[in-house]
N, C-alpha and C positions, 0 to 999 in steps of 0.2 A: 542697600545694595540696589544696582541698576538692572533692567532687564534688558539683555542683550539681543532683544529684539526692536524693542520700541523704546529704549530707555528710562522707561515709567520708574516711579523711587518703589518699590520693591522690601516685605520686612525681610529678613536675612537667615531666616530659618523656612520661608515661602518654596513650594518645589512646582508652582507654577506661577508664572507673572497673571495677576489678578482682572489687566487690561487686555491681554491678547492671549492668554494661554499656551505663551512658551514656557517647556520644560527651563526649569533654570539649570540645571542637570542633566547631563548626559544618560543613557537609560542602562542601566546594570546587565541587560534582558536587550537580546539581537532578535526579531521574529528567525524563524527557521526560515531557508531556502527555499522555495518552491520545487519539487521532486517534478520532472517531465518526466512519464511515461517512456517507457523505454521499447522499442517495437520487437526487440527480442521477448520482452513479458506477455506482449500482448499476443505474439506466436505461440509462444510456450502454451497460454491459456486455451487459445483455439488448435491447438492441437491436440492438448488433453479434455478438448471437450467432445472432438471427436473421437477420441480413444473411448469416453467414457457411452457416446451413442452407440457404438458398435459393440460394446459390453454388454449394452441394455438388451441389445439386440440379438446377441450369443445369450444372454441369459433367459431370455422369452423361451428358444429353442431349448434351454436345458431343461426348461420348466415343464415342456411338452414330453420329451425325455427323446428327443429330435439328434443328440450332438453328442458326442463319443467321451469318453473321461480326459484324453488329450486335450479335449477343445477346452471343457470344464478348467484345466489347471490352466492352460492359456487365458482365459478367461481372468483366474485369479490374479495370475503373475501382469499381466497389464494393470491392472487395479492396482495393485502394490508398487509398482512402477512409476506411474502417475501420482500415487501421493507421495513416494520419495520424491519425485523431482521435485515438485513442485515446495514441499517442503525444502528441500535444499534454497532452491529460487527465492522464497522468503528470506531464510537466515541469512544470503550474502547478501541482500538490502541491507 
């Protein structure tokens, strides 16, 4: 067999040419796509990371005992919010 590169004589069971290193064969195996970053992800993240600072922050106050029960379940229900989203945002990738 010839190689369809350089046409060097080639044995015929070879799965690369011996002279240049072309595939004799087509590759079974495509690399994956390149994923670009999407700037709604990257909102999404800087948004729940400011959720999560203001958390920190409502929960410093809990900790002193600063901040009423309302604030406390406010407190939680953003928490759970942020990692539903965010969880969702993964899965439709």
């Amino acid at each position: 067999m010839k190689c369809r590169n350089c046409s060097a004589e080639i044995a015929d069971n070879a799965l690369i040419c011996y002279r240049c290193g072309t595939a004799t064969t087509e590759a079974k195996y495509q690399p994956a796509a390149a994923r670009r970053a999407s700037r709604s992800g990257l909102v999404a993240t800087i948004v729940a990371i400011a959720l999560i600072v203001v958390l920190f922050a409502v929960m410093g106050r809990i900790a002193t005992g600063e901040t009423s029960q309302w604030v406390r379940a406010a407190a939680v229900a953003v928490a759970v919010v942020i990692v539903a989203l965010r969880a969702y945002a993964r899965r439709r990738r």
